[in-house]
C-alpha positions in Angstrom: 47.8 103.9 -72.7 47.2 106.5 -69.6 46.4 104.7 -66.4 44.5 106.9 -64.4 45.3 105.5 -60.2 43.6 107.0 -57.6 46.1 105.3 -55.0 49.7 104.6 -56.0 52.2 103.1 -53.7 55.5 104.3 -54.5 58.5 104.3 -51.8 56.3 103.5 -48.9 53.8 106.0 -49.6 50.6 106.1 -50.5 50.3 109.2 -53.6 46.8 110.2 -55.0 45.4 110.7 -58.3 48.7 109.7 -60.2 48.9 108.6 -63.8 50.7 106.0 -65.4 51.7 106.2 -68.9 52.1 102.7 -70.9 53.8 102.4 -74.0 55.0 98.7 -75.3 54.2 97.2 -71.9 56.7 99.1 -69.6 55.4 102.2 -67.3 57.2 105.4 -69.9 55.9 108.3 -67.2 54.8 108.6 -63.8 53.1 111.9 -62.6 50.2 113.5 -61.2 46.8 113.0 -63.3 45.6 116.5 -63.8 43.2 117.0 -66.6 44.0 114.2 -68.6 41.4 111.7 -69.8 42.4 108.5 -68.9 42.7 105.1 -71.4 41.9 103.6 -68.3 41.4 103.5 -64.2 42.5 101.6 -61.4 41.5 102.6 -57.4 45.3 101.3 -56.9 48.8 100.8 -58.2 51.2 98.9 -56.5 53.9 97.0 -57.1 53.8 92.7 -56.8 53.4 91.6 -53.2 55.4 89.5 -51.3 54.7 86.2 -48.9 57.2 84.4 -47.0 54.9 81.5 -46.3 53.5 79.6 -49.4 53.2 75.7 -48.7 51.9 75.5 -52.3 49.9 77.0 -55.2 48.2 75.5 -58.3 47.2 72.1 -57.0 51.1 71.2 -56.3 52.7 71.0 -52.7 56.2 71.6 -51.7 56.4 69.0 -49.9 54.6 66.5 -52.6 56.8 67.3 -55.0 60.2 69.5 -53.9 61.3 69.7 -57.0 62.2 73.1 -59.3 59.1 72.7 -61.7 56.9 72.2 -58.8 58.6 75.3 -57.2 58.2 77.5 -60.6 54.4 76.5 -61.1 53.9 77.4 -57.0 55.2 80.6 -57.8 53.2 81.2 -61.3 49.8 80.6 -59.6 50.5 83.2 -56.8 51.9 85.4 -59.7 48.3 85.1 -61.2 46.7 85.9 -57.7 49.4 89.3 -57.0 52.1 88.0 -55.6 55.4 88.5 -57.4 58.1 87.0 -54.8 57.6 84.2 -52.4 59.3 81.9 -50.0 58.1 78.1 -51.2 57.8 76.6 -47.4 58.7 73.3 -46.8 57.4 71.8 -43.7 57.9 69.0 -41.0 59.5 66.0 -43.3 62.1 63.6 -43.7 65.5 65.0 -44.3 65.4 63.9 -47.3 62.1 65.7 -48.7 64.1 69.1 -46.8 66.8 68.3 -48.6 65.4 67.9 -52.1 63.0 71.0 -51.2 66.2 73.0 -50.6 68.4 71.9 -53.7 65.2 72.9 -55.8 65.2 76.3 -54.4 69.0 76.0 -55.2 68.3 75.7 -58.8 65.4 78.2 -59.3 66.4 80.6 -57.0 66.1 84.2 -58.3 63.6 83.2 -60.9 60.0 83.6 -61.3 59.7 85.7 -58.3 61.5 82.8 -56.1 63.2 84.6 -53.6 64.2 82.1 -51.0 63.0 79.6 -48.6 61.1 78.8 -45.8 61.8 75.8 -43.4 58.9 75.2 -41.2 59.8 72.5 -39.2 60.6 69.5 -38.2 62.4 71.1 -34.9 58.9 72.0 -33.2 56.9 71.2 -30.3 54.5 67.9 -30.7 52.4 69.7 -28.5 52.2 72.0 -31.1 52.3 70.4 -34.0 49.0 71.5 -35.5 48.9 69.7 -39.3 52.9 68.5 -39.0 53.4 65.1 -38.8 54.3 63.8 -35.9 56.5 61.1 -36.4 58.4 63.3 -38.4 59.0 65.5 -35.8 62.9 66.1 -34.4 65.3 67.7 -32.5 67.5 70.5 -34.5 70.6 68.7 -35.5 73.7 69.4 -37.3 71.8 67.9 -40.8 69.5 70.5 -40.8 71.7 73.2 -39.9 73.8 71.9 -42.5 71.4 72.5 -45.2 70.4 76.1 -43.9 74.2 77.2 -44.1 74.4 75.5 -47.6 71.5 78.1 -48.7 72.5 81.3 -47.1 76.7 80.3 -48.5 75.2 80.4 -52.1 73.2 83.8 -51.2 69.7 82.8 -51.1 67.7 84.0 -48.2 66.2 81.2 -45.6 64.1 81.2 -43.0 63.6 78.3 -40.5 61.1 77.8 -37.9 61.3 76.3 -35.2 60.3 75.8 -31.4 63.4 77.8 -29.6 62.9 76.1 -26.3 64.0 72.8 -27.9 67.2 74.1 -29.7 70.6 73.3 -28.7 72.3 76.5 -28.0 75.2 75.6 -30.5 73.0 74.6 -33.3 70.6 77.8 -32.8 74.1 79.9 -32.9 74.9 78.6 -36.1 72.1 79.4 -37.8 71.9 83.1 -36.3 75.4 83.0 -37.6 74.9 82.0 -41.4 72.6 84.8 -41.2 69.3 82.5 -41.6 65.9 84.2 -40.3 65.1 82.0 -37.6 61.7 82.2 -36.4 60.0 80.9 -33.3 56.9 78.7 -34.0 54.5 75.6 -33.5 56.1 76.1 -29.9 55.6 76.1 -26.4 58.1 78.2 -25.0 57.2 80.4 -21.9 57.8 84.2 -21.8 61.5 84.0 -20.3 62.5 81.1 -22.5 61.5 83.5 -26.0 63.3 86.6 -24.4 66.4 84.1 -24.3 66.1 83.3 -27.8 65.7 86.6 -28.7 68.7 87.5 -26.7 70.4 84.9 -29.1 69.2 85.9 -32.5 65.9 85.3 -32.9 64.6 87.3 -34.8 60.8 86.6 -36.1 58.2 84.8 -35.1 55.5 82.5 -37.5 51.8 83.0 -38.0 51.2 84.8 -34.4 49.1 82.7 -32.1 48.2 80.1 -34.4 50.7 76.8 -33.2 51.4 78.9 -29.7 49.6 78.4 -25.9 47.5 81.4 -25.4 48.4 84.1 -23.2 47.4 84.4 -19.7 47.7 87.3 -16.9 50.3 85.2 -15.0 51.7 83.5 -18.5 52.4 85.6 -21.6 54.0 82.9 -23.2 55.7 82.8 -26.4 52.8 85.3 -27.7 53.2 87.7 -25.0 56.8 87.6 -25.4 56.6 88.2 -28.9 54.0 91.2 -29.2 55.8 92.7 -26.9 59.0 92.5 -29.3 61.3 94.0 -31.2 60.9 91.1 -33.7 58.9 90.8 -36.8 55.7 88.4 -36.9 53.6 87.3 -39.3 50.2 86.5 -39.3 47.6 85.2 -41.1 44.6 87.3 -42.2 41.7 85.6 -43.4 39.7 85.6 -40.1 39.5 81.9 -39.7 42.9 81.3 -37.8 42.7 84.9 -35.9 39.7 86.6 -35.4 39.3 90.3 -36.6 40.0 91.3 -32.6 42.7 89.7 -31.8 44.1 90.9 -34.9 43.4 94.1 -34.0 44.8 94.0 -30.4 47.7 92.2 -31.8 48.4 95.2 -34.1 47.5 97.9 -31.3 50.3 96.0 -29.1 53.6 96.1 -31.0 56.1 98.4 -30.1 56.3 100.6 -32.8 54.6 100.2 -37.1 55.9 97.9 -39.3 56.9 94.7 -37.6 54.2 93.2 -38.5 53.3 91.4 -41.6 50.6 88.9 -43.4 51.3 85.6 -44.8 48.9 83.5 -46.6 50.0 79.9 -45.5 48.6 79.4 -48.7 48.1 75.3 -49.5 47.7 74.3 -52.7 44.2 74.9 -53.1 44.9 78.4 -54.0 44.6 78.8 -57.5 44.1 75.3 -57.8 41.7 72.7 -57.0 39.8 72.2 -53.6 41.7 69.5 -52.2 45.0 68.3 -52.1 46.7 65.4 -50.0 49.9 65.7 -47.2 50.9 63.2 -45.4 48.6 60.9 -47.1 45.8 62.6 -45.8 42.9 64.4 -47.9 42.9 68.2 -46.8 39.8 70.0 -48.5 38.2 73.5 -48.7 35.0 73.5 -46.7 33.4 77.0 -46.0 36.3 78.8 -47.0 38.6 76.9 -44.5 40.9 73.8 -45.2 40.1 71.0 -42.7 41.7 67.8 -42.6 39.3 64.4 -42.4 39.0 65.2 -38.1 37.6 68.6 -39.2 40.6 70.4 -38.1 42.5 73.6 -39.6 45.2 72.3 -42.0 46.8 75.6 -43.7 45.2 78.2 -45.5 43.1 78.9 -48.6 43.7 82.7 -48.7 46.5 84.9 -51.4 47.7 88.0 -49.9 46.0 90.0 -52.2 42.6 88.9 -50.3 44.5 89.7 -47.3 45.1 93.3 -47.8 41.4 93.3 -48.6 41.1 91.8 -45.2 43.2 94.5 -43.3 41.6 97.2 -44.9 37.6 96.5 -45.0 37.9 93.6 -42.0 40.6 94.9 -39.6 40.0 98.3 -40.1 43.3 99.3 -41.0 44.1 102.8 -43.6 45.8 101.6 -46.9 49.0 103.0 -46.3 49.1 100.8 -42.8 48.1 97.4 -44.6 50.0 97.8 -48.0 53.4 98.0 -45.9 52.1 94.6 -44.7 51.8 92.6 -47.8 54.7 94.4 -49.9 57.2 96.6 -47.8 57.4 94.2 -44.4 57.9 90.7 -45.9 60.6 92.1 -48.3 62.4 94.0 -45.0 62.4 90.8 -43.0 64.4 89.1 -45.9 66.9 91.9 -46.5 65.8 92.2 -50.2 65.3 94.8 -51.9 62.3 97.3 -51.6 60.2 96.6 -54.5 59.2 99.8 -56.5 57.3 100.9 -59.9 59.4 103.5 -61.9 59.8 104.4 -65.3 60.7 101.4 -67.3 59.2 98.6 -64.7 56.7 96.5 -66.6 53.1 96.9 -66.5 52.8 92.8 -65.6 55.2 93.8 -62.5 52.5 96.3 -60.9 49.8 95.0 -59.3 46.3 96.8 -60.4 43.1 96.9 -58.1 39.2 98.3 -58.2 37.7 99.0 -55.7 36.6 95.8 -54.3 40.5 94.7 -54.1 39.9 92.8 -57.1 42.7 92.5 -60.0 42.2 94.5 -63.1 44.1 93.0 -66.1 45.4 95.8 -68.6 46.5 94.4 -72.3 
């Protein structure tokens, strides 16, 4: 089969009218079209994207059930969405569910596009806790800290968030040490008090301005702080929890390209059913957002797939900018390994889009 691809991203750039040639499900040939008649045509080519925040997929929670099946089937509904590797996120909970979350990462890591995992919580700010539960809610201690250096000893990539204002400066050290992504969130630490922690290791910060005070002219804050970083952030990019403008300016302020990435926050909703319970609580999809039973924001029912179609058609951003954010970034912050299609990478391993951003399955 020839694949004619009008945009194909291939070592971070963005090549035009390409063709792939197919034989027994693996890519044989990559090259420019020219005259050929296609078997078939895509508007773009890349390969499987890559989200470092996924609470859940497929009607099943991490935190409901942090176990290895619950992580695989997580993973298989994103796969069916786009996204090839992801970081299950296990938030605020007893040690015990962070344990059990962790030890099931343990056992699938490296499969089924598991590549890690994401703490997200319970060291954060009550005043901040947006969905979190409260009572769950903790100081960093050595338990924690314990389990992170656990991960990253058997090789598998973690990320914890947490508020950096209320970390013991031993503790935070540590985990900078073990060579965990920590990553400042549902905090309220001022401008001077994130430049610390950065000083210290930080080194990423979770879904920008969602969970953080807003930034004033005599108080940047945590979000000041942060756009004005070095650091990577992520954000999520379905225009409920930022608005297209503040996206926008958000972008416009970082340093320098490619510090910047989406996440979907995804809940289980996506590529599931339209309401799930945490905490004991019913969280449903209502006008595209997830609300809790108060009417407030509780996650996210967005893949990353629909967020590139956000950057692009939404935000305003060129292809080549927002791919880097959904593939290139998330993979970078990790230190894995740039994902690429070559000759010999399977067909299911790229992912195929029209023109409306919408997937195009190939048998």
């Amino acid at each position: 089969m020839l694949i004619s691809v009008k945009g194909l991203w291939r070592d971070g750039r963005l090549l035009h009218d390409m063709a792939l040639d197919v034989r027994a499900g693996r890519i044989d040939v990559i090259r420019p079209l020219g005259g050929d008649t296609a078997d078939a045509e895509v508007a773009l080519a890349s390969p499987l994207l890559c989200d470092l925040q996924v609470n859940g997929s497929g009607g099943v929670m991490v935190n409901g059930t942090p176990t290895p099946d619950a992580l695989r089937a997580i993973a298989a509904a994103q796969r069916r969405c786009g996204t090839g590797a992801i970081l299950p996120t296990v938030i605020t909970d007893t040690a015990e569910v962070m344990e059990a979350a962790g030890e099931a990462a343990l056992a699938v890591f490296g499969e089924d596009g598991i590549v890690g995992l994401h703490i997200e919580g319970p060291h954060i700010a009550p005043a901040r806790r947006g969905t979190h539960k409260e009572g769950y809610i903790r100081p960093l201690d050595a338990r924690s800290v314990a389990l992170v250096e656990r991960l990253r000893a058997a090789g598998m990539p973690v990320m914890i968030t947490l508020a950096p204002e209320l970390a013991p400066p031993d503790l935070f050290a540590r985990l900078v040490d073990c060579g965990a992504v920590v990553s400042a969130g549902h905090t309220m630490a001022t401008a001077q008090e994130t430049r610390d922690a950065l000083a210290r290791g930080l080194s990423c910060f979770t879904h920008l301005f969602n969970a953080m005070p807003p930034m004033t002219s005599r108080a940047p804050g945590v979000l000041g702080a942060a756009l004005n970083s070095e650091a990577y952030a992520g954000i999520i990019v379905d225009g409920i929890h930022v608005s297209w403008d503040m996206l926008r300016i958000a972008l416009r302020a970082r340093p320098r390209p490619g510090l910047t990435f989406a996440v979907s926050d995804a809940m289980a909703t996506v590529g599931g059913p339209d309401h799930f319970e945490i905490y004991g609580q019913r969280i449903a999809v209502r006008d595209g957002m997830l609300v809790n039973a108060e009417g407030a924001l509780a996650g996210a029912h967005i893949d990353l797939r629909q967020s590139l179609a956000n950057l692009v058609t939404e935000v305003g951003l060129p292809l080549a900018e927002a791919l880097p954010m959904v593939c290139d970034i998330p993979r970078r912050v990790m230190g894995l390994t740039p994902a690429r299609l070559d000759e010999g990478s399977a067909i299911a391993d790229a992912l195929l889009l029209d023109e409306a951003f919408e997937r195009i399955e190939l048998a």
